[in-house]
C-alpha positions as CSV (number, residue, x, y, z in Angstrom):
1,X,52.1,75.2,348.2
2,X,53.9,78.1,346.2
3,X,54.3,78.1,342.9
4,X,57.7,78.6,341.7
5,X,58.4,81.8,339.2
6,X,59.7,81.0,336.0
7,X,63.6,81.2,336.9
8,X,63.6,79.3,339.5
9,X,62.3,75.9,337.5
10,X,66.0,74.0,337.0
11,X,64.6,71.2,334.3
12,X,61.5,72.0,332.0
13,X,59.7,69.8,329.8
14,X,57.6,69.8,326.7
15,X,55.2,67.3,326.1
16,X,56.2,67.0,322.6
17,X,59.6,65.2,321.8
18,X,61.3,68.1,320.3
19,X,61.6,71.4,323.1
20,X,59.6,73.8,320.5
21,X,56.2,72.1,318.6
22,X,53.4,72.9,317.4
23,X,50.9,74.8,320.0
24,X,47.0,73.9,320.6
25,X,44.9,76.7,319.0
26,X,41.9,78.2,320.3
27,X,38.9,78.8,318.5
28,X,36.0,81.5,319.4
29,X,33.4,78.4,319.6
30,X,32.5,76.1,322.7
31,X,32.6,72.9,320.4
32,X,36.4,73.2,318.7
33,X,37.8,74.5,322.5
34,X,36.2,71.3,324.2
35,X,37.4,69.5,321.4
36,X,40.6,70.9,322.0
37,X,40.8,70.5,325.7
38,X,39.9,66.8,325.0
39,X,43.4,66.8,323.2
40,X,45.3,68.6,326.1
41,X,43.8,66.0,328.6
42,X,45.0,63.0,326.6
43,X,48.1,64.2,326.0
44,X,48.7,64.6,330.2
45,X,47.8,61.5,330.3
46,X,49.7,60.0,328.2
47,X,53.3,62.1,328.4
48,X,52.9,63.6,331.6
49,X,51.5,60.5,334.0
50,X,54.4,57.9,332.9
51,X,57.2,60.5,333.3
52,X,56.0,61.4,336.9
53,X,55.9,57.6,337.2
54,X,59.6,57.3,336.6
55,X,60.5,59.9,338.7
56,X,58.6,57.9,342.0
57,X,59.9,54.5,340.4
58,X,62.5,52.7,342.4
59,X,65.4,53.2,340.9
60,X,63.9,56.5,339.4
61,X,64.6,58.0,336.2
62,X,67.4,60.2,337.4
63,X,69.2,57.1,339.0
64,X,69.1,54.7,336.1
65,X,70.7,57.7,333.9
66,X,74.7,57.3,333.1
67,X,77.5,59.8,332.8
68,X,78.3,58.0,329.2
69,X,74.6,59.2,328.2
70,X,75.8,62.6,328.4
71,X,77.5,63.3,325.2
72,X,73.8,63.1,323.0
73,X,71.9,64.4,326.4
74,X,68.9,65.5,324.7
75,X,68.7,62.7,322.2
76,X,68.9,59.6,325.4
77,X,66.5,61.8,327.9
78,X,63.9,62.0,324.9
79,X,64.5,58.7,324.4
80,X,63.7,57.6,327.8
81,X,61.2,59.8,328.5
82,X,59.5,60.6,325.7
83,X,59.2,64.3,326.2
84,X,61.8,66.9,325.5
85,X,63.8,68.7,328.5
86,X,64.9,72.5,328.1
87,X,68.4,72.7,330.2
88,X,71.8,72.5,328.9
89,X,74.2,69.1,329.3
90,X,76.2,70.8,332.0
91,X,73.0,72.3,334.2
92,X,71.8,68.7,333.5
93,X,75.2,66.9,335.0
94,X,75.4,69.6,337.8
95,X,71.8,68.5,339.2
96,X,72.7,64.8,338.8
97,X,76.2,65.9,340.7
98,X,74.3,67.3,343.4
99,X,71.8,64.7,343.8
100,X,74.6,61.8,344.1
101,X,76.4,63.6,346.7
102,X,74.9,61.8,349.4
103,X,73.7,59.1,347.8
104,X,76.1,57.3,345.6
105,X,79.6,59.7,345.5
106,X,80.9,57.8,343.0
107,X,78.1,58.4,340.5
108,X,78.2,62.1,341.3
109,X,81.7,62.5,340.8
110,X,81.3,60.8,337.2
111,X,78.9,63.6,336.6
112,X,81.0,65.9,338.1
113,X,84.0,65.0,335.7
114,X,82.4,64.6,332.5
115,X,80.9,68.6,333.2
116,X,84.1,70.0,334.0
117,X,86.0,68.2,331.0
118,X,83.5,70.0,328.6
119,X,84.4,72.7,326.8
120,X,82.1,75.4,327.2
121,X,81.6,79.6,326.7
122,X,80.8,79.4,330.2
123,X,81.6,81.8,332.6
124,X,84.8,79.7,335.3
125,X,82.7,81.7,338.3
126,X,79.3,79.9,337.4
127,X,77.8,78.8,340.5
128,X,77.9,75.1,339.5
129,X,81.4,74.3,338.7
130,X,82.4,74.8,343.0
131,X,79.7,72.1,343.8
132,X,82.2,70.1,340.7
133,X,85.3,70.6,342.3
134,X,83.5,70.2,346.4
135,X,82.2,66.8,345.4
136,X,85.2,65.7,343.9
137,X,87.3,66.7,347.0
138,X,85.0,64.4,348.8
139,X,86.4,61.2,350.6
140,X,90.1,62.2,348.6
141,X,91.6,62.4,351.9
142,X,90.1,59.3,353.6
């Protein structure tokens, strides 16, 4: 398996509920760093393990999430997950675009919509916005 470089990752998470948190410390003795790997470990357990759980659920996390959850993104995801995501509301509806396409069109092109009725600084060329305007072409003509 290869790991991924840093720009490549599309969602990341914090296992805290807010994106930046307070950091486990290191100490220079055996005892506190045991003490603090301890910490680390529950913490996987207990934030990591359940979200990787919804992800293989059936209906999965992604699936059970609505385009009307969009407008507080950040706020419903933390909610349902527990643990923060750093990505932006339209990166966010993009992915969920793309992963409807062939799976349920009519939920993608909700996504699709709601991204592309957004007002944003971003730039009209940005990758994203021609998977918007494929998807909602889709099945028009049928």
């Amino acid at each position: 398996m290869t790991k991924l470089k840093i720009y490549q990752y599309e969602f990341k998470f914090s296992l805290k509920r807010y994106a930046r948190g307070a950091k486990w410390e290191y100490a220079n003795d055996e005892n506190t760093n045991l003490a603090t790997l301890s910490k680390i470990v529950k913490t996987i357990k207990n934030k990591v393990f359940p979200v990787i759980e919804m992800f293989k659920s059936s209906p999965n996390i992604l699936d059970q999430f609505e385009v009307n959850e969009m407008n507080k993104f950040h706020a419903n995801w933390t909610k349902r997950t527990g643990v923060a995501i750093a990505t932006t509301d339209i990166r966010f509806a993009w992915a969920l675009t793309v992963i409807f396409e062939n799976k349920n069109i009519e939920k993608a092109k909700q996504f699709a919509n709601w991204a592309l009725a957004q007002s944003y600084d971003g730039d009209d060329e940005w990758f994203g916005n021609k998977d918007f305007h494929r998807i909602l072409k889709k099945n028009n003509a049928a």
